[in-house]
DRENDO-1510 file (C-alpha; in Angstrom, 1 decimal, always signed):
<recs>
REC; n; res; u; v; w
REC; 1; UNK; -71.3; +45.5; -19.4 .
REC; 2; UNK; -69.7; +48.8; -18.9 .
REC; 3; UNK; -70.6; +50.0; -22.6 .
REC; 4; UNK; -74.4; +48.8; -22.2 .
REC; 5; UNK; -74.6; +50.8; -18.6 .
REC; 6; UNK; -73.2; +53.9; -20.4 .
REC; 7; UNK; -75.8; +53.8; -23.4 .
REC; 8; UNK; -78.2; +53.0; -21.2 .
REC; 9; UNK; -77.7; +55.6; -18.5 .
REC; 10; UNK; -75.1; +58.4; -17.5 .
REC; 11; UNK; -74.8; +59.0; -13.9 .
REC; 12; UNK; -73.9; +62.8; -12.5 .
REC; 13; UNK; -74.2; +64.4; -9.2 .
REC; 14; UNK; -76.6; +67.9; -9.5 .
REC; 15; UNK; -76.4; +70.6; -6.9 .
REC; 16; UNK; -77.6; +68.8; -4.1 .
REC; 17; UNK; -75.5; +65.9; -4.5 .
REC; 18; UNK; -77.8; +63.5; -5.1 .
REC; 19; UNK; -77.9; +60.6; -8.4 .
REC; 20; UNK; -79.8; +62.0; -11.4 .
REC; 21; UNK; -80.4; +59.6; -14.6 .
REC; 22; UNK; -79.9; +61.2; -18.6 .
REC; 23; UNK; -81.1; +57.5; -19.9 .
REC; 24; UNK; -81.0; +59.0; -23.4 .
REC; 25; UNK; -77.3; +60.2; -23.4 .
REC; 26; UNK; -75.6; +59.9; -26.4 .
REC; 27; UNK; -78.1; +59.9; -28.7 .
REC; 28; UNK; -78.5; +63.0; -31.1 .
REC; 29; UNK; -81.9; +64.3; -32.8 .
REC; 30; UNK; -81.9; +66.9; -35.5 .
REC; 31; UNK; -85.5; +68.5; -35.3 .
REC; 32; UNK; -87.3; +70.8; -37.6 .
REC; 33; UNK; -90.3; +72.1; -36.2 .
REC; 34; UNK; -93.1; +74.9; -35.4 .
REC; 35; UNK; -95.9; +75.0; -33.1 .
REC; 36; UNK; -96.4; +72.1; -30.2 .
REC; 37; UNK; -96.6; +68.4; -31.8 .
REC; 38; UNK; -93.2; +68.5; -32.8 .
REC; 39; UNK; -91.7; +71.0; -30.5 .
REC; 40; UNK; -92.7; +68.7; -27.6 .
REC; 41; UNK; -91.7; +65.3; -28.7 .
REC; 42; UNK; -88.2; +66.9; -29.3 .
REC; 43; UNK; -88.2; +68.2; -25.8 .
REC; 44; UNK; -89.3; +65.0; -24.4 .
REC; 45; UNK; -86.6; +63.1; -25.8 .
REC; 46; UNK; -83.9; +66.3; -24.8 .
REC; 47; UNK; -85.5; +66.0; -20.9 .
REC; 48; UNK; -84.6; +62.1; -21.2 .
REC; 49; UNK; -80.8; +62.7; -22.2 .
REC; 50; UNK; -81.2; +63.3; -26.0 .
REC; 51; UNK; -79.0; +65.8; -27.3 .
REC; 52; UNK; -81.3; +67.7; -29.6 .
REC; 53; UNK; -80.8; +70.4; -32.2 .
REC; 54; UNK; -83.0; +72.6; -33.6 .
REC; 55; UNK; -82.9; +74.4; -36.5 .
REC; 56; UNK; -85.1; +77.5; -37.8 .
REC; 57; UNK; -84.5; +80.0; -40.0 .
REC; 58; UNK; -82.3; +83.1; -39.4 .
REC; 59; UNK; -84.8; +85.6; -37.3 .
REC; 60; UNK; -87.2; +82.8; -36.4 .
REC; 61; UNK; -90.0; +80.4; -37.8 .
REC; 62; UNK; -93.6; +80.8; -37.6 .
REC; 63; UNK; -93.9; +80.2; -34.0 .
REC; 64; UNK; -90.5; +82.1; -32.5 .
REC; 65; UNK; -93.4; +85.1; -31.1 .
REC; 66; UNK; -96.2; +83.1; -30.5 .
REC; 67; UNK; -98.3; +84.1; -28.0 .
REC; 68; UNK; -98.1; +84.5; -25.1 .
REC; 69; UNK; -95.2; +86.9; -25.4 .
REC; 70; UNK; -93.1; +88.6; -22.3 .
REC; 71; UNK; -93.7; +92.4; -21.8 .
REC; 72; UNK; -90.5; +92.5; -24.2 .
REC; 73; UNK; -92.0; +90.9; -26.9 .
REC; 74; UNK; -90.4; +86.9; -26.0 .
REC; 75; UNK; -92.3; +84.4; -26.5 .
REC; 76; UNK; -92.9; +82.4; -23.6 .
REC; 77; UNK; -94.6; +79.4; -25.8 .
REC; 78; UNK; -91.5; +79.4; -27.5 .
REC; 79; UNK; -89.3; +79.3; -24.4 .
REC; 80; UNK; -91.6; +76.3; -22.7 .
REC; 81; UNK; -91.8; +73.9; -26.0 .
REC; 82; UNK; -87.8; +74.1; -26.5 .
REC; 83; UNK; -86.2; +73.7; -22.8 .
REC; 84; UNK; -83.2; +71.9; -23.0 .
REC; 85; UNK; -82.4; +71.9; -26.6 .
REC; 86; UNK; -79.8; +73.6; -28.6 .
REC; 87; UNK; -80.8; +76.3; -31.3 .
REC; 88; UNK; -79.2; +77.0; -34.8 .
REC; 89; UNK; -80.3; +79.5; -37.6 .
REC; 90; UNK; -79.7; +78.7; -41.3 .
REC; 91; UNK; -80.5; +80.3; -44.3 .
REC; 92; UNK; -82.2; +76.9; -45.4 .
REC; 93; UNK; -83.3; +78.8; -48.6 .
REC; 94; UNK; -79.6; +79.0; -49.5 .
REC; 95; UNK; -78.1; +75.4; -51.3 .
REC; 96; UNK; -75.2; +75.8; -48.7 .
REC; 97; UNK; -77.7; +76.1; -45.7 .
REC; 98; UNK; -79.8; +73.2; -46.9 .
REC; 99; UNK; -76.2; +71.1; -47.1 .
REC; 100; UNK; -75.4; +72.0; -43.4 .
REC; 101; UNK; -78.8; +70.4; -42.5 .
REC; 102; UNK; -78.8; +67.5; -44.2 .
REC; 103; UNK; -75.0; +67.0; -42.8 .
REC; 104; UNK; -76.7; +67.6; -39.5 .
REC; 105; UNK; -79.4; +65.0; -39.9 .
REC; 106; UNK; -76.9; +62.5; -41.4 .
REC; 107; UNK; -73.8; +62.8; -39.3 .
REC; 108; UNK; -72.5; +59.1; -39.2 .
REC; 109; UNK; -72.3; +57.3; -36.0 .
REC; 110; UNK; -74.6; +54.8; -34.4 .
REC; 111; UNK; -76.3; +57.4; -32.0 .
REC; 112; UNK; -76.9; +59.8; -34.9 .
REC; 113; UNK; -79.4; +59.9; -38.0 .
REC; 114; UNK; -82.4; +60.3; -36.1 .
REC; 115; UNK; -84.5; +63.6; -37.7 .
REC; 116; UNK; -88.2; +64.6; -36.2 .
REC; 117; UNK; -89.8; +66.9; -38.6 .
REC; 118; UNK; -93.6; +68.4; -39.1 .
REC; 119; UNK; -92.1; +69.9; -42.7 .
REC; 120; UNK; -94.5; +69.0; -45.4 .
REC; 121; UNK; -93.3; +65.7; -46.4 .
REC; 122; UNK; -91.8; +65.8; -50.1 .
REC; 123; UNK; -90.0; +69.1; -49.3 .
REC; 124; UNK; -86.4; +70.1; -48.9 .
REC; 125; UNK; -85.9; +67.5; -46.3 .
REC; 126; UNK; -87.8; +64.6; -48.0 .
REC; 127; UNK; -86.8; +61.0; -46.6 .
REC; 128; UNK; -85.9; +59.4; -49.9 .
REC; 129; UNK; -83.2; +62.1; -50.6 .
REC; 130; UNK; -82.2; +62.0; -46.9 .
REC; 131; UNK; -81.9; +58.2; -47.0 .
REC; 132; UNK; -79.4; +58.4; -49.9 .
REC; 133; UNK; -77.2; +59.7; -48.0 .
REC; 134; UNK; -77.4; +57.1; -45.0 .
REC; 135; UNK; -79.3; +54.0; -45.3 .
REC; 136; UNK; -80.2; +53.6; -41.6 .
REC; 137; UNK; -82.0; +57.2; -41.3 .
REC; 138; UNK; -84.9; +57.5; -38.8 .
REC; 139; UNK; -87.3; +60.5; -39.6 .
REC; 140; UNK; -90.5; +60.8; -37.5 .
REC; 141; UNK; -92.6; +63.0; -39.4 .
REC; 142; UNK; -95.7; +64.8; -38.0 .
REC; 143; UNK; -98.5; +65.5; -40.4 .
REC; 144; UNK; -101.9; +66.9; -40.1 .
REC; 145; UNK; -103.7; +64.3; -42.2 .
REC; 146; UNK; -102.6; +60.6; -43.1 .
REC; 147; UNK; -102.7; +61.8; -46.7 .
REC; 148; UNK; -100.7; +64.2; -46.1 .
REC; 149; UNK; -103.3; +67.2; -46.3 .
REC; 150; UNK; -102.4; +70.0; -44.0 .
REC; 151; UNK; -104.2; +70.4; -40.8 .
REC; 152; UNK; -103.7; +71.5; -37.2 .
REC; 153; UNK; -105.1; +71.1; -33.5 .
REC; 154; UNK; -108.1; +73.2; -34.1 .
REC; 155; UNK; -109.3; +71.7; -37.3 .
REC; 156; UNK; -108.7; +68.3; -36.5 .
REC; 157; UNK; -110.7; +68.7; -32.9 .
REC; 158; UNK; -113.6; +70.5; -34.6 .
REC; 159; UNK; -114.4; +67.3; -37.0 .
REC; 160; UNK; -113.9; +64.6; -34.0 .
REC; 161; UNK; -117.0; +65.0; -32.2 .
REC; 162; UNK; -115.6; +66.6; -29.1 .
REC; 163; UNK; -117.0; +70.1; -29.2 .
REC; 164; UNK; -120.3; +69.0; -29.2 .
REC; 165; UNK; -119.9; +66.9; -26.4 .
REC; 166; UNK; -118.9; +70.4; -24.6 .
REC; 167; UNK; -120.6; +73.0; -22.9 .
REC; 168; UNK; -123.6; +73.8; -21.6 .
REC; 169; UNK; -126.3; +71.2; -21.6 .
REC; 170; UNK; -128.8; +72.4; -23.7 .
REC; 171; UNK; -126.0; +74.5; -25.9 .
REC; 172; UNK; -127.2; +74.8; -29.9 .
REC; 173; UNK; -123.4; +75.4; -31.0 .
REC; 174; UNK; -120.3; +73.3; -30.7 .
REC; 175; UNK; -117.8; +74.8; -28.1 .
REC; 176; UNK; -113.8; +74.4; -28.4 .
REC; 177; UNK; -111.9; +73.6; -25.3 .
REC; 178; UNK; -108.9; +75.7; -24.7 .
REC; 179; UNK; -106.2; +72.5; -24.3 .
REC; 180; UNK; -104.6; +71.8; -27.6 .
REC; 181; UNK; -105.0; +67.6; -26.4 .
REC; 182; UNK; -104.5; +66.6; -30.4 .
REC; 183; UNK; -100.7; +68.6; -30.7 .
REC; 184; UNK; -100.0; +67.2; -27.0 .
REC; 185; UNK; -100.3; +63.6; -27.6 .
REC; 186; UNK; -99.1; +63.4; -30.9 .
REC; 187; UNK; -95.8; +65.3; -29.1 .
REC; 188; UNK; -95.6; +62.4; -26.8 .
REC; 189; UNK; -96.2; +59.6; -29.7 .
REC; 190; UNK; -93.3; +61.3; -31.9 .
REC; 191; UNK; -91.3; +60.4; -29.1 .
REC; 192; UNK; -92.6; +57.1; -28.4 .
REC; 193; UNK; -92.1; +56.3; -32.2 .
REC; 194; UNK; -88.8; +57.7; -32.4 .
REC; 195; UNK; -87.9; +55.4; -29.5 .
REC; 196; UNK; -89.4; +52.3; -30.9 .
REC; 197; UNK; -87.7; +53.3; -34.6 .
REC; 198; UNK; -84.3; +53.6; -32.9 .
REC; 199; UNK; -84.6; +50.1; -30.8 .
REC; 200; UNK; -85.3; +48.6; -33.8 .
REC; 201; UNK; -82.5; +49.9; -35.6 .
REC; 202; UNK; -80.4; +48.7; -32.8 .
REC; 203; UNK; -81.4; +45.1; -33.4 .
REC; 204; UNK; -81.4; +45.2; -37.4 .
REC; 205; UNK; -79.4; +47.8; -38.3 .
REC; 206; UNK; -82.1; +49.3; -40.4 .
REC; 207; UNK; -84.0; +52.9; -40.2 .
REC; 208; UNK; -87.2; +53.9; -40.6 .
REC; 209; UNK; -89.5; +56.7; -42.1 .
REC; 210; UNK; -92.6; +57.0; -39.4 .
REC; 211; UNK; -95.7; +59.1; -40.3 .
REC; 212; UNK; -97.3; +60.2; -37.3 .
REC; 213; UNK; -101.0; +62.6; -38.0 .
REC; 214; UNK; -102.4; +64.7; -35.6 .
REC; 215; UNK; -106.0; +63.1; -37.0 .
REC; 216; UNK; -105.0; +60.2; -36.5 .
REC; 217; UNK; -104.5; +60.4; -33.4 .
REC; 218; UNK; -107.6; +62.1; -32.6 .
REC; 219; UNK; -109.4; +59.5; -34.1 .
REC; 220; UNK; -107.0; +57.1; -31.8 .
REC; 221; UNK; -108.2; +58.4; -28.6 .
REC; 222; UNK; -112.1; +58.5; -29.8 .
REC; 223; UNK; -111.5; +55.1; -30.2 .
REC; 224; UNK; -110.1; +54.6; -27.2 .
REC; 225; UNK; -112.9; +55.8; -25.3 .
REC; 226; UNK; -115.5; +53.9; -26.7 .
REC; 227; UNK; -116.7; +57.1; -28.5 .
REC; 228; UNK; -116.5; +55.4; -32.2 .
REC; 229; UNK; -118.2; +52.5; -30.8 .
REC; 230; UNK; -120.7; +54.5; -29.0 .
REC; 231; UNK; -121.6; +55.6; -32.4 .
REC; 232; UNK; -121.5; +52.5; -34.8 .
REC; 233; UNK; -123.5; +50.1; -32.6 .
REC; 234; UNK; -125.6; +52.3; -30.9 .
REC; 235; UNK; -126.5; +55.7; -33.5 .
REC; 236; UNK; -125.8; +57.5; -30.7 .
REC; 237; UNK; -124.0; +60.9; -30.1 .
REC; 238; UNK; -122.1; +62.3; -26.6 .
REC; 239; UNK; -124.3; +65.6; -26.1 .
REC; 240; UNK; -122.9; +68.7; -23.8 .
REC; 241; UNK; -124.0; +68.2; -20.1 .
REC; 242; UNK; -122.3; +70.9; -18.7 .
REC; 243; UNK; -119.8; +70.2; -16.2 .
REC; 244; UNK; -121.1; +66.9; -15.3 .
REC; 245; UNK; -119.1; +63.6; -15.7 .
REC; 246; UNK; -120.1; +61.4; -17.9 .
REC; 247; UNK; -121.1; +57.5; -16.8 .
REC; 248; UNK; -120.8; +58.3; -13.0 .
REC; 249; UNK; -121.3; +61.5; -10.6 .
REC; 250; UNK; -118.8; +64.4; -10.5 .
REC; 251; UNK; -119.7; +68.4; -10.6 .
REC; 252; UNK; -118.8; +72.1; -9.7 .
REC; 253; UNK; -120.4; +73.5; -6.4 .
REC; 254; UNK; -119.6; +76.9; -4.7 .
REC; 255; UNK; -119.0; +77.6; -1.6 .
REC; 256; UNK; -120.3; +80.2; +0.5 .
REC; 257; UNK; -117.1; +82.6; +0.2 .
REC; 258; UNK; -117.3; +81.8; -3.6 .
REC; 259; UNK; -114.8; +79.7; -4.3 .
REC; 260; UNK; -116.1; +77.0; -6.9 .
REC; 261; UNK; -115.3; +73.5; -6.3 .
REC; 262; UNK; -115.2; +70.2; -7.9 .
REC; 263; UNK; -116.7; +66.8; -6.2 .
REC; 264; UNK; -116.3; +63.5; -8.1 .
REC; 265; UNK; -117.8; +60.0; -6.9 .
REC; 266; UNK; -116.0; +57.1; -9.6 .
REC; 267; UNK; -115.9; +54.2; -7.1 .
REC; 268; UNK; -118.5; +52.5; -4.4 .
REC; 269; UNK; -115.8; +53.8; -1.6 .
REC; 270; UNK; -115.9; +56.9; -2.7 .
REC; 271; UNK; -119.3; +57.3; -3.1 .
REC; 272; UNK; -119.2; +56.5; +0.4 .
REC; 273; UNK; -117.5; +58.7; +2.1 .
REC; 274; UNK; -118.6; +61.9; +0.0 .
REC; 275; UNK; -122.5; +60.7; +1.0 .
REC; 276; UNK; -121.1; +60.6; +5.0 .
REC; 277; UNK; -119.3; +64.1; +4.4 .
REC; 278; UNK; -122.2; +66.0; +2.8 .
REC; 279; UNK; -124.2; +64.6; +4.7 .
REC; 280; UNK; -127.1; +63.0; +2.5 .
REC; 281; UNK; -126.6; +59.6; +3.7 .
REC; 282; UNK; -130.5; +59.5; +4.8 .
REC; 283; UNK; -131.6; +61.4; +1.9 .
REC; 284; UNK; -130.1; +59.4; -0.7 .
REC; 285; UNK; -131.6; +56.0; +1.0 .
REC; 286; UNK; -135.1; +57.7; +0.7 .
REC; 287; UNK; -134.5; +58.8; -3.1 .
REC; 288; UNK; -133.2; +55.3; -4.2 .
REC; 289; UNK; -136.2; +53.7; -2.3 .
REC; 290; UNK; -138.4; +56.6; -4.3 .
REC; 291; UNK; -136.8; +55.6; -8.1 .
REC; 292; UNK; -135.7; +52.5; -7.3 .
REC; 293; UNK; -132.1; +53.4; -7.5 .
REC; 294; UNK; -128.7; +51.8; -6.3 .
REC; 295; UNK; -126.6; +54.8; -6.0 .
REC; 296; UNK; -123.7; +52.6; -5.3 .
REC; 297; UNK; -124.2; +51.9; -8.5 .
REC; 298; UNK; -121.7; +54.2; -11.2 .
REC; 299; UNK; -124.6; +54.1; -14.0 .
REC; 300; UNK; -126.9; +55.0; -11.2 .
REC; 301; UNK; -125.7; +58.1; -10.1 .
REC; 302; UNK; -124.7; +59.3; -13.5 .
REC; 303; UNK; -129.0; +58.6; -14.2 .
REC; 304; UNK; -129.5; +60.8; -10.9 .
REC; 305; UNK; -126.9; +63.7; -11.6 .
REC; 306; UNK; -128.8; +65.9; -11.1 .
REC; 307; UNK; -131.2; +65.2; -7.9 .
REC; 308; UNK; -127.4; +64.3; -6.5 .
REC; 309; UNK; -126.1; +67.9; -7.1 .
REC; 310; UNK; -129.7; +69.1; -5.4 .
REC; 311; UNK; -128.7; +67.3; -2.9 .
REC; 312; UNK; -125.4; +68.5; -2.1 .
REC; 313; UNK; -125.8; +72.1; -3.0 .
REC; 314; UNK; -127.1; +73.3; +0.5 .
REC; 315; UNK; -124.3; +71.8; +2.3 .
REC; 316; UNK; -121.7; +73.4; +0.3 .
REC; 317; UNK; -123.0; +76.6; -0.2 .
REC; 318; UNK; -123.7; +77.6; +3.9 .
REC; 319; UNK; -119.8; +76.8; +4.4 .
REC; 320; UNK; -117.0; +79.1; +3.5 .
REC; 321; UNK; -114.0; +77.1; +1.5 .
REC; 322; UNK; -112.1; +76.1; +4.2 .
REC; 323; UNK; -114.2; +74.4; +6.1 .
REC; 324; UNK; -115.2; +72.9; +3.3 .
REC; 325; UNK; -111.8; +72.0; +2.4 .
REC; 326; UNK; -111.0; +70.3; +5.9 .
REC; 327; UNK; -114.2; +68.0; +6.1 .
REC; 328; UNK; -113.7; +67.0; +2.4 .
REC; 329; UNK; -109.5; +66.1; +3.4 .
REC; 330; UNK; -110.0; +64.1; +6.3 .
REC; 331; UNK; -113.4; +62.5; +4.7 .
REC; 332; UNK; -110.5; +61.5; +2.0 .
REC; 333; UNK; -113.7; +62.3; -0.5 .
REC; 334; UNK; -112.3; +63.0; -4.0 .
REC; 335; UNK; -112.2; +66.6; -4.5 .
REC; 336; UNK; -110.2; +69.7; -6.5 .
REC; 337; UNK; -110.5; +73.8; -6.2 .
REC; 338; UNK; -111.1; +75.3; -9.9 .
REC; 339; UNK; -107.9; +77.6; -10.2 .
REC; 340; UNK; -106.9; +80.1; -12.5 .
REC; 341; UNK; -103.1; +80.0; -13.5 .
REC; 342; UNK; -102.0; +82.9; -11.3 .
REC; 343; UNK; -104.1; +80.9; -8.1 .
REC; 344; UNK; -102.4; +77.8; -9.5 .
REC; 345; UNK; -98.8; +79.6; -9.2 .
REC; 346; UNK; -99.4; +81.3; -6.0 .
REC; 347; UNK; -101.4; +78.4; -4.2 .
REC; 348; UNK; -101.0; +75.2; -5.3 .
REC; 349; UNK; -97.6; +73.3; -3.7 .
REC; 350; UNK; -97.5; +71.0; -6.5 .
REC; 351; UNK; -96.8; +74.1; -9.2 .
REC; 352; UNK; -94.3; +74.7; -6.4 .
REC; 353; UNK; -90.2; +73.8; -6.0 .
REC; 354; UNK; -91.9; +71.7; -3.2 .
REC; 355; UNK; -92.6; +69.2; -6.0 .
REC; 356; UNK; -89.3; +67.9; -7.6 .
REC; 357; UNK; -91.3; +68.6; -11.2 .
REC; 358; UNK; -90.4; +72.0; -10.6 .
REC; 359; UNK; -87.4; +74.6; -10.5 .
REC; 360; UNK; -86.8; +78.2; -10.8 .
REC; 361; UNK; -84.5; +78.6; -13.7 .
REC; 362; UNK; -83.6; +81.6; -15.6 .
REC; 363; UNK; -84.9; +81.9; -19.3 .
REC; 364; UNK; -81.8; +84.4; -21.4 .
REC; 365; UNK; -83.5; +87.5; -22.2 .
REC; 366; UNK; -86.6; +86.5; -20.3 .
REC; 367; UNK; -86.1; +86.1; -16.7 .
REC; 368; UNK; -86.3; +83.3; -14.0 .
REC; 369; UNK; -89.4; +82.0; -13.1 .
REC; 370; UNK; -90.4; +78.2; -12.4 .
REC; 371; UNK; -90.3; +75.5; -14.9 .
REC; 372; UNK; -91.4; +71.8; -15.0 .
REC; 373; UNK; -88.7; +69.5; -15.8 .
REC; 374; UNK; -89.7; +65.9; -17.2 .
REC; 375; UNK; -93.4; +64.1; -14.9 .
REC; 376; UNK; -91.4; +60.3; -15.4 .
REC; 377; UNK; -90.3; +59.5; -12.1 .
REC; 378; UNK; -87.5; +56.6; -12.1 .
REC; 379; UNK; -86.7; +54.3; -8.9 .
REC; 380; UNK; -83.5; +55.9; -7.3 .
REC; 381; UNK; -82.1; +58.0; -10.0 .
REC; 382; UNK; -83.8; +61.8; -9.6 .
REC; 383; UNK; -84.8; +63.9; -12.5 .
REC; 384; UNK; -82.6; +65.6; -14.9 .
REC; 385; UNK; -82.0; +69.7; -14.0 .
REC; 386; UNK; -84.2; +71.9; -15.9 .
REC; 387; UNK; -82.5; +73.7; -18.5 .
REC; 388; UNK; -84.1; +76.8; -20.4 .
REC; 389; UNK; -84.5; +77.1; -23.6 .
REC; 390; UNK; -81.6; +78.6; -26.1 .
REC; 391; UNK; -81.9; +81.7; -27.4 .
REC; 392; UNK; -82.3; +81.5; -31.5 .
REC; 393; UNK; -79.3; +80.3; -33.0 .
REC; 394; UNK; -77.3; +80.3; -29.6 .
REC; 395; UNK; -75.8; +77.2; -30.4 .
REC; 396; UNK; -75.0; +77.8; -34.0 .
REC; 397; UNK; -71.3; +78.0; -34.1 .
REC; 398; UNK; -70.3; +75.5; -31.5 .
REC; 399; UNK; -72.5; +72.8; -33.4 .
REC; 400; UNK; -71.0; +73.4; -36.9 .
REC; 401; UNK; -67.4; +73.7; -35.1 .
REC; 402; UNK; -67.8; +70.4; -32.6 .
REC; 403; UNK; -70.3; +68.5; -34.8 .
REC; 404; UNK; -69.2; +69.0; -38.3 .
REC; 405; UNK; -65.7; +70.0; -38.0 .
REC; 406; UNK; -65.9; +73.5; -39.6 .
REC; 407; UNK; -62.8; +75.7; -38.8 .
REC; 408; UNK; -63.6; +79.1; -37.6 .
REC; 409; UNK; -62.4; +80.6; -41.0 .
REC; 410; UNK; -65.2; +79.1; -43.0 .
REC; 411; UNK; -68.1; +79.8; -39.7 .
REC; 412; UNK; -67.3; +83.6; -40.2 .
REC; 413; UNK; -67.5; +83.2; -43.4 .
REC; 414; UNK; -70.9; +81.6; -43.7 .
REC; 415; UNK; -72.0; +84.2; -40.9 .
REC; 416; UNK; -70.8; +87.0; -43.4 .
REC; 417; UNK; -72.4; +86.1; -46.3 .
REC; 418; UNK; -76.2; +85.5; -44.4 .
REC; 419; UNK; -76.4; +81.5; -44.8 .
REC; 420; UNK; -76.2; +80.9; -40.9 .
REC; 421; UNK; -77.1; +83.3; -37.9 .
REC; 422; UNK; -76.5; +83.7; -33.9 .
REC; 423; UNK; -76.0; +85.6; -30.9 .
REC; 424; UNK; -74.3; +86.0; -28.3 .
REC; 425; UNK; -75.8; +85.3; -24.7 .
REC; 426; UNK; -75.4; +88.0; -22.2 .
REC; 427; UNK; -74.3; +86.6; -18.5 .
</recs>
């Protein structure tokens, strides 16, 4: 009993003394990686408990300055997609830094062999060679196609449909949201699947090699919605309406200091009590007697969008926010201020250490400022501390030394000759 309580959880006490849970402890990813997909499942799996280890080149990958970068040139994408990880840097070009890898990825040990990857499948780190070496490898890899064609976020969102179902009503060209949704929930499903891989390996004893595409799961969630549907039995095409929700009533108003607004209706309830605090309770029984309307009904009020919005404009606009703000809070109508990401910082108490989601931690070379830990919330065990991300290559000697056994004679070597790289972190 003892052994299945440690795999399954490791108890510690944090700063404020109270139980937090690292359900994933033990357990060891190796992850090779660039932009978010990736990036994110790895740090989903290192915010469980995981121990994970990634490896870029010596100086950085592709995405080690991506945008947005600090006033110093950090890049604080970088810094928020690898929180709690450890960093090496390898000459992966070399033969000897290819070996350290794959020695990495199959360490023996029933926690280890796990490998999540968005390398082009067939390359240095191909799963046939890998799975030579241990029979029972897991490796989770992220592709842009399920053929195995290269795409990313922005290429795969352009051919789904979705950008013409956004924007203005009325708008002759497709317009691209700013949320890559595509990379985010193909991050959590690389965790999922490694999860699932790694349970099943548990039971049989046997790995796995799990594709995962980012169009895929595009197509996934179009499905999901009843968008594919939408269009095999019915011909028909989601068009741009603005800022209107679709198949019920929700919209933008502003108020009379000019603060914009959001108002949603989804459910008879709270239809009701955004009709009693607008007040258009009359109004509305005259215009459903007039069309022959049940506003109660979701369809309904999706049909009368816009007379709705007519109706509420006045009352929003002669109020300043706050008021507004009150009547809508103890109305409990269903309501949220458009923010910006500064008003979001500075306003909101749920970006806030208020919320246990969030702690001020300090990022090496960076600074501190607040970061989100893991959103799962388990009964009586509290969330993990936040931990910044490494510096590149940070972690390099210690994992060769601890993992693989090197002696320090043959590290300095390998740092000497350019097949692996570090720093040193400044306190």
């Amino acid at each position: 009993l003892s052994a299945l309580l440690i795999r399954l959880y490791w108890l510690d006490s944090n700063e404020r003394g109270v139980v937090v849970y690292n359900l994933l402890s033990g357990m060891r990813v190796i992850e090779g990686s660039a932009f978010v997909a990736a990036p994110l499942g790895g740090m989903t799996l290192g915010q469980l408990g995981a121990e994970v280890i990634r490896f870029d080149p010596i100086g950085g990958g592709m995405d080690h300055k991506r945008w947005p970068l600090d006033n110093k040139g950090n890049s604080l994408y970088w810094a928020g997609l690898n929180k709690g990880k450890k960093s090496i840097a390898v000459n992966s070009r070399e033969s000897e830094g290819r070996e350290i890898i794959e020695a990495l990825i199959c360490q023996p040990g029933p926690d280890n062999g796990i490998f999540l990857t968005n390398h082009p499948p067939g390359g240095a780190y191909n799963f046939d060679k890998l799975k030579a070496r241990r029979k029972d490898l897991i490796m989770l890899n992220v592709l842009g196609s399920h053929d195995g064609t290269p795409a990313v976020d922005y290429t795969i969102n352009c051919a789904l449909g979705f950008p013409f179902a956004t924007g203005p009503r009325g708008g002759e060209r497709p317009v691209n949201h700013l949320l890559p949704a595509w990379d985010l929930v193909t991050g959590s499903m690389a965790a999922t699947g490694i999860l699932a891989a790694e349970r099943q390996r548990s039971r049989t004893g046997c790995g796995n090699l799990v594709k995962l595409a980012l169009s895929d799961i595009g197509i996934w969630v179009a499905s999901a919605l009843g968008h594919i549907a939408e269009a095999s039995l019915l011909d028909k095409n989601r068009t741009a309406d603005g800022n209107h929700i679709y198949g019920a009533f929700g919209h933008d108003f502003l108020t009379l200091d000019g603060k914009r607004i959001m108002l949603t209706a989804l459910t008879k309830a709270q239809w009701r009590r955004l009709k009693m605090a607008v007040e258009i309770t009359k109004p509305v029984i005259e215009f459903e007697n007039d069309k022959n309307l049940n506003l109660d009904n979701e369809g309904d009020r999706y049909i009368a969008r816009d007379n709705i919005v007519a109706m509420i404009e006045p009352w929003v606009a002669s109020r300043d926010y706050s008021n507004v703000k009150n009547i809508l809070e103890k109305a409990g109508v269903l309501w949220g201020p458009y923010q910006n990401f500064t008003e979001l910082l500075k306003n909101d108490p749920r970006c806030s250490v208020q919320n246990p989601l969030i702690e001020v931690k300090n990022q090496p070379e960076i600074g501190s400022y607040p970061m989100a830990g893991l959103p799962l919330r388990f009964h009586d065990l509290a969330n993990m501390p936040v931990k910044a991300a490494p510096l590149l290559g940070e972690n390099t000697d210690e994992v060769l030394s601890d993992i693989l056994g090197m002696p320090d004679h043959n590290i300095a070597d390998l740092h000497d000759r350019g097949i692996i790289g570090g720093v040193v972190v400044s306190v």
